[in-house]
C-alpha positions in Angstrom: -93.2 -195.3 21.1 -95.3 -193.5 18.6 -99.3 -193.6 19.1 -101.2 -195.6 16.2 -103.9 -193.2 16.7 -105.3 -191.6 13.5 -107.5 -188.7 14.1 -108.9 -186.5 16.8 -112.4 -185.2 16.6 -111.8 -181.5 18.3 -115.8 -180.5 19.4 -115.8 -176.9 19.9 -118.8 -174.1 19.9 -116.9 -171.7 17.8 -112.7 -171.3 16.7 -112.8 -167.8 17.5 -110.8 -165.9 20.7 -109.7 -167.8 23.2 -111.1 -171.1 21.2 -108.3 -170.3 18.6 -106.1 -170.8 21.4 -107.2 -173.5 22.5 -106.8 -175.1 19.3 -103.4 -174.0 19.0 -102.7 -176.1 22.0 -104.5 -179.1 20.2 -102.4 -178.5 17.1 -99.1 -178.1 19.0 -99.3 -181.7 20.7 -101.0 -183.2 17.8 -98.1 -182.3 15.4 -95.5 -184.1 17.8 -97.4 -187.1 16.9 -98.5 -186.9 13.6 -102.6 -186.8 14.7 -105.4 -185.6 12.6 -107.1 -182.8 14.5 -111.2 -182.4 13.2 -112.4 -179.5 13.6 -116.3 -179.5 14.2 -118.5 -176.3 15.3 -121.3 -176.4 16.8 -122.3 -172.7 16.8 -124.1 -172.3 13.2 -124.8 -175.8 13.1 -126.8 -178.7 14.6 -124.6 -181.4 15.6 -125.5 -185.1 15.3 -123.0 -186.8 17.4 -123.9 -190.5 16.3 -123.7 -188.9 12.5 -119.9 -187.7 13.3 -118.5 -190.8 15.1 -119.6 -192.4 12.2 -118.8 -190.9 10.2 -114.9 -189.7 11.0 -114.7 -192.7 13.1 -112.3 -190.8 15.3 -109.7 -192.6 17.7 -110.9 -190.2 20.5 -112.8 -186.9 21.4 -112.1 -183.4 22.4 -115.1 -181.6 23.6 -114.6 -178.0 24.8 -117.1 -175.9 26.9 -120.8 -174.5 24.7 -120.2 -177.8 23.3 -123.4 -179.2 24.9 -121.9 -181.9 27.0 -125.2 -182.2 28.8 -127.1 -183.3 25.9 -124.8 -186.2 25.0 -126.2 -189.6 25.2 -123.5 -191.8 26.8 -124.8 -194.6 24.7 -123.5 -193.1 21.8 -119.7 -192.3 23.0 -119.3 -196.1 23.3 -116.2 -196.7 24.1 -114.4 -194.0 22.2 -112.0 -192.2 24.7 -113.1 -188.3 25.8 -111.4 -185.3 27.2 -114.0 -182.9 28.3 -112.1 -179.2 28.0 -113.5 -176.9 30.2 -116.8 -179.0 29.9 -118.6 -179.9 33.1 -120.9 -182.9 33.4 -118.7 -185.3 32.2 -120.1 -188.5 30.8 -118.4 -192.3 29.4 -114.7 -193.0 29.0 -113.9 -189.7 30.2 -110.5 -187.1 31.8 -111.6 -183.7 32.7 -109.2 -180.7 31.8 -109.9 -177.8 33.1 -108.6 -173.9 34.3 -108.1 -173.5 37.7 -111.0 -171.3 39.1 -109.6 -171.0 42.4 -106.4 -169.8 40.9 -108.1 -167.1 39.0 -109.9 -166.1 41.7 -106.9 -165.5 43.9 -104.9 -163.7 40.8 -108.3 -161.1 40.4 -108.3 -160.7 44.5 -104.5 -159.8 44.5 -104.6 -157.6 41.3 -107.2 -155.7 43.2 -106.4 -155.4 46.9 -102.9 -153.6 46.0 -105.5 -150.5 45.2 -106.9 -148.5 48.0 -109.9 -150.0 48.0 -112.9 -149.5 50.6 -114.7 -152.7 49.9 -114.7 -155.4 47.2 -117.0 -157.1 45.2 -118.0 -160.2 42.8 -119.6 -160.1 40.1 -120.7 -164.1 38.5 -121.4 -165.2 35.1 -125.5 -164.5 33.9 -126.0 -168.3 34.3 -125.3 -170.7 37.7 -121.7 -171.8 36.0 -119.6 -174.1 38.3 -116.5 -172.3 37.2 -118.1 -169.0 38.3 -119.0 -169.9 41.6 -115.5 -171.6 42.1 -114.2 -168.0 41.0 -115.9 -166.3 43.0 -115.9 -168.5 46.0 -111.9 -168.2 46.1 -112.1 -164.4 44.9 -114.4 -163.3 48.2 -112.4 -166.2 50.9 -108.7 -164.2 49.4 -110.2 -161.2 50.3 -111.6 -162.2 53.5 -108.6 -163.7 54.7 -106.8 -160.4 54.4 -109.2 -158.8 56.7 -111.4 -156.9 53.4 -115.4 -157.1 53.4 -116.1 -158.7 50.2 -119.9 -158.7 49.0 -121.4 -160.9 45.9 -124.1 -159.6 43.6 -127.1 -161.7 43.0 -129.7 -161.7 40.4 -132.3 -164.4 39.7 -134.3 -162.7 36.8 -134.2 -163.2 33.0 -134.1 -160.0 31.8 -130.7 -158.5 30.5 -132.0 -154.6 31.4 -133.4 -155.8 34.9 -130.1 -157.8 35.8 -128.5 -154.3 34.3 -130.7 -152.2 36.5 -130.2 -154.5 39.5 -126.6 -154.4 38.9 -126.1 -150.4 39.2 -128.1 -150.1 42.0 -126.3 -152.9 43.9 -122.2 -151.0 42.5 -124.0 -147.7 43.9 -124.7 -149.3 47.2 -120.8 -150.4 47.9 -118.3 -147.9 49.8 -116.4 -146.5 47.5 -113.7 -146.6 46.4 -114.7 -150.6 45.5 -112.7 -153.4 43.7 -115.0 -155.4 41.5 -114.1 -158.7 40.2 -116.4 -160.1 37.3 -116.4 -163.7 36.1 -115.2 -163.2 32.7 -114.8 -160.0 30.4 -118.6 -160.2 28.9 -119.7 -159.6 32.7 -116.8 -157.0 33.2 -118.3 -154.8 30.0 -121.5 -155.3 31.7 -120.5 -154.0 35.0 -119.0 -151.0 33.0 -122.6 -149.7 31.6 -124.5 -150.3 34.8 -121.6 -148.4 36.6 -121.8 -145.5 34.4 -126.0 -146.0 34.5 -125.3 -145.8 37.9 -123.0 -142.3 37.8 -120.0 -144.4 38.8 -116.2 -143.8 37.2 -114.0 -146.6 36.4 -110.9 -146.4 38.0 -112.0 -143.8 40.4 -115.3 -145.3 42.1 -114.6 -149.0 40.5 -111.7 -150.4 39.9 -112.6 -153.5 37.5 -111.0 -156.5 36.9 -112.4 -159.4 34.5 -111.4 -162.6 33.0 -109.8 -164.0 29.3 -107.8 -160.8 28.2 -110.7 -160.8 25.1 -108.5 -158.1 23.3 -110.9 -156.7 21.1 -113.8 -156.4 23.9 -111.0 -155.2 26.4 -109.0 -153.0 24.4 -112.9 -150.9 23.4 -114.7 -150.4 26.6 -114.8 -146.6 27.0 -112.2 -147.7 30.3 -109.6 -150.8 28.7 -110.5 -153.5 31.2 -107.6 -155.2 32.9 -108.1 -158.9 32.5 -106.8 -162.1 34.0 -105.5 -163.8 31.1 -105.8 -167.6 31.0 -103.2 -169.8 29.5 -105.6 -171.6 26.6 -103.0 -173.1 24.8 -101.5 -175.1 27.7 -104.9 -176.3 28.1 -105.5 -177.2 24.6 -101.6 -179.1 24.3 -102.5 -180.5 27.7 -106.4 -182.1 26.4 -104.3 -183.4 23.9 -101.6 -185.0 25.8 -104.1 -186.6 28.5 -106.3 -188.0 25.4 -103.5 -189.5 23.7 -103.1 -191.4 27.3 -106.2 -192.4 27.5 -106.3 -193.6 24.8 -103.2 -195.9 24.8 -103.8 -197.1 28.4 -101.3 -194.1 30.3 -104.1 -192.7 32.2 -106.9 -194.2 33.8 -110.8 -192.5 33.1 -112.2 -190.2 35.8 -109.2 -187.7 36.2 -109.1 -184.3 36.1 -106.0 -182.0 35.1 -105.3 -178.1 35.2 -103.9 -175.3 33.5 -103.2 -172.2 35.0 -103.1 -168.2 34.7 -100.6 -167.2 32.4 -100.3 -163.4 33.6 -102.5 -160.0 34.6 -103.0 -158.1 30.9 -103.1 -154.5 33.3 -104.8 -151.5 31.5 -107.0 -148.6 32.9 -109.4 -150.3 34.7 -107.4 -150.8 37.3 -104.8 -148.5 37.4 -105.1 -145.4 40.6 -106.6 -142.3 39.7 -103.4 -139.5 39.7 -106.4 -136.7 40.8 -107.4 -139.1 43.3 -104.1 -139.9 44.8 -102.8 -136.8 44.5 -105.6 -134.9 45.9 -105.4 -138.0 49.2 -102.1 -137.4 49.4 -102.3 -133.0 49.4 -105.0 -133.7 52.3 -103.1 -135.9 54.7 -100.3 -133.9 54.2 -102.4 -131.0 55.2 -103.4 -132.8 57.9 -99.9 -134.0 59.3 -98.6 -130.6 59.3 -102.1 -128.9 61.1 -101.4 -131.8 63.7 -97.7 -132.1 64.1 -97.6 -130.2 67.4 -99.7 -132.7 68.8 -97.4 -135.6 68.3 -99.4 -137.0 65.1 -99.0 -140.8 64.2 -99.1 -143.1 61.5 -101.9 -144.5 63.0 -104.0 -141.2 63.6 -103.3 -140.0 59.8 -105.0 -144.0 58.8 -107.9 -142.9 61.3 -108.5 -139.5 59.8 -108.1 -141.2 56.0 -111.0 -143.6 56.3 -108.9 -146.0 54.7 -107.0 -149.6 56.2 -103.9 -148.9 57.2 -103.1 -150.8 53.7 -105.3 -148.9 51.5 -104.4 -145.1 53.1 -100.4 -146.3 52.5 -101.1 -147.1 48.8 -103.2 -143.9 48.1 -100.7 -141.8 49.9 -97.7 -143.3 48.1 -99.3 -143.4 44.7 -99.8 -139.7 45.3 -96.5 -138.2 46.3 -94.0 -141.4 46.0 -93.6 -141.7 50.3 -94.7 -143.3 52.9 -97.1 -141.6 55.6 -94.0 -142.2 58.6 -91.5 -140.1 55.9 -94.2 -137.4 55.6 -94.7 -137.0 59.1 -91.1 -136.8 59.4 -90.8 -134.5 56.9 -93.4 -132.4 59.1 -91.1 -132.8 62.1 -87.8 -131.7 60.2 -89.5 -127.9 59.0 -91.3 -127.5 61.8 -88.2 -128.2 64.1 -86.2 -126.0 61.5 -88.6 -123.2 62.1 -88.8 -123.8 65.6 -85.0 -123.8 66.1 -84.0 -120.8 64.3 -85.7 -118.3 66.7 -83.9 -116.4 69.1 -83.4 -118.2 72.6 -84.8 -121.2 71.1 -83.2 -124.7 72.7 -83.4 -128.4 71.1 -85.6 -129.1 74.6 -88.5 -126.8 73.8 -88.7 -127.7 70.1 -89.1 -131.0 71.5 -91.7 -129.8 73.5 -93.6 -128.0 71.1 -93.5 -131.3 68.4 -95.4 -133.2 70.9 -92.9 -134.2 73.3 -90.9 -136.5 70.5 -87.2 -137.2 72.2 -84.4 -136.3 71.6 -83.0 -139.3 69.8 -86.0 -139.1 67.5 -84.9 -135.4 66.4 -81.7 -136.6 66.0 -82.6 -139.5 63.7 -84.5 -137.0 61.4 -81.9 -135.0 61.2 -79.6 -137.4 60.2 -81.5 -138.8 57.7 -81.9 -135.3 55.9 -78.5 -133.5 56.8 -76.1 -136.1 58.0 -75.8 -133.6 61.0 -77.0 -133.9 64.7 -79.6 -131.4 66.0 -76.8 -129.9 67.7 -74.2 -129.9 65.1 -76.4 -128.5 62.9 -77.5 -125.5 65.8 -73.5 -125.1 65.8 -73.1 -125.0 61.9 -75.4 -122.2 61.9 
């Protein structure tokens, strides 16, 4: 049945990046109904609320966040329907639409912790923001629950160059290499400067994930900033769609609805070094082969990394495209080689002098790279 509704007043702070998307959404459901969509910004100019209502005499609202939700007076609203968009502090005849901050803060905590990262880190939004403590609360509780320290940084100045200041010293303080998650992509460019005030290089000391794939502020940070990109437009359709039922009675006041990530825009900021991985990789290969008389493990190459288990498989596979077991393996297979092509040598004593391995285990590596036994391939010889 097709709404009588005649117009939409669409309350944003500015229709520019991600609030053009938004507005897409609006538009896309709109047009399936034939509703006027209003436009009204709020960033060049003061907005009289009571002035618009009666102005446009709308059929229901739209408010989207840096609206100033908390200075409408409720008595004003009456009992024209509102869909508060990313708005917090919800007030009258009201459904709530909003991203889901846990959600992002799970995508950022997984986009980092496949790195070989020492430690991690959150980064929140300059101002006390709901949506950045939900972030952030779900960011540092994925990490945790992997078995990862996770610290927060905390500022409660005013100043812009002391949170700055603050902020390098607190990235310099962190093992490195670190995985930093910040709120949103204006705290991400922030983190860059006070990491390079700090001597710090993005990927290599930080790896640096932010939020709303902002394209233009991405794409021209001296390191392109890998972003968690939000799906606006499903919000903006789905502000829409829940209006349109609150208006004609389908939904109730006092819900809330979300929208979701719509993908990881990847770009240097998180992407592992090549000099670093390939310069891991050279050492622990060093090391296997100083150590492969003694018997050397997976687990004593982890040990002698400084890495997690994790973190020092990542690095060393990033670096020369094999696991640590296949290198050590490797190790066994030219050192056995060596062993066994000197006079009066026996499978027994190579065995011996690779750490006591069995024989089974030689044979396996053998296998794997000749499709011979140890003692076929003696005998081929």
């Amino acid at each position: 049945m097709k709404t009588k509704l005649k117009s939409i007043l669409f309350l944003i702070a500015f229709a520019r990046h991600c609030c053009r998307q938004r507005l897409d959404g609006v538009y896309r459901y709109a047009a399936k109904l034939g509703m006027r969509i209003r436009v009204v910004e709020n960033a060049y100019t003061r907005t009289d609320l009571k002035e618009l209502i009666e102005f446009w005499n709308p059929d229901g609202l739209i408010c989207s966040c840096g609206f100033g939700v908390g200075d409408f007076d409720i008595r004003e609203l009456g009992d024209i329907p509102v869909v508060y968009y990313d708005a917090f502090g919800c007030t009258g005849r009201s459904i709530a639409v909003q991203s889901d901050s846990e959600q992002i803060g799970r995508v950022a905590a997984q986009e980092l912790m496949r790195l070989p990262c020492l430690q991690f880190a959150y980064v929140p939004y300059f101002d006390d923001l709901h949506w950045s403590k939900a972030r952030g609360d779900a960011f540092k509780e994925t990490v945790k629950s992997a078995g990862q320290p996770c610290e927060a940084f905390s500022f409660s100045g005013d100043s812009a160059a002391k949170r700055i200041s603050a902020l390098a010293d607190f990235l310099a303080s962190l093992p490195r290499p670190c995985g930093v998650f910040a709120a949103n992509d204006l705290v991400a460019e922030e983190v860059e400067f006070a990491a390079e005030r700090a001597g710090l290089r993005i990927p290599r000391d930080i790896a640096l994930v932010g939020v709303d794939n902002h394209e233009q502020l991405c794409i021209n940070q001296n390191v392109p900033l890998t972003s968690v990109q939000i799906d606006w437009e499903q919000g903006g359709y789905l502000a829409t769609e829940k209006l349109a039922g609150l208006i004609d009675g389908t939904y109730e006041p006092g819900g809330v609805f979300l929208y979701h990530v719509l993908r990881v825009v990847r770009r240097m900021s998180t992407r592992v070094s090549p000099t670093l991985a390939a310069a891991f990789s050279d050492s622990m290969t060093g090391f296997i082969r100083d150590h492969v008389s003694e018997g050397v493990t997976v687990e004593r190459v982890v040990e002698a990394s400084g890495y997690s288990r994790r973190q020092a498989e990542k690095l060393f596979r990033a670096g020369c495209g094999k696991s640590i077991l296949a290198a050590i393996h490797d190790a066994i297979y030219d050192q056995a080689c060596a062993l066994l092509k000197k006079p009066q040598s026996s499978i027994e004593a190579a065995a011996g002098m690779l750490g006591g391995i069995s024989r089974s285990q030689i044979d396996r590596i053998f296998l794997s790279r000749t499709g011979l036994t140890v003692r076929a391939w003696l005998d081929r010889k």
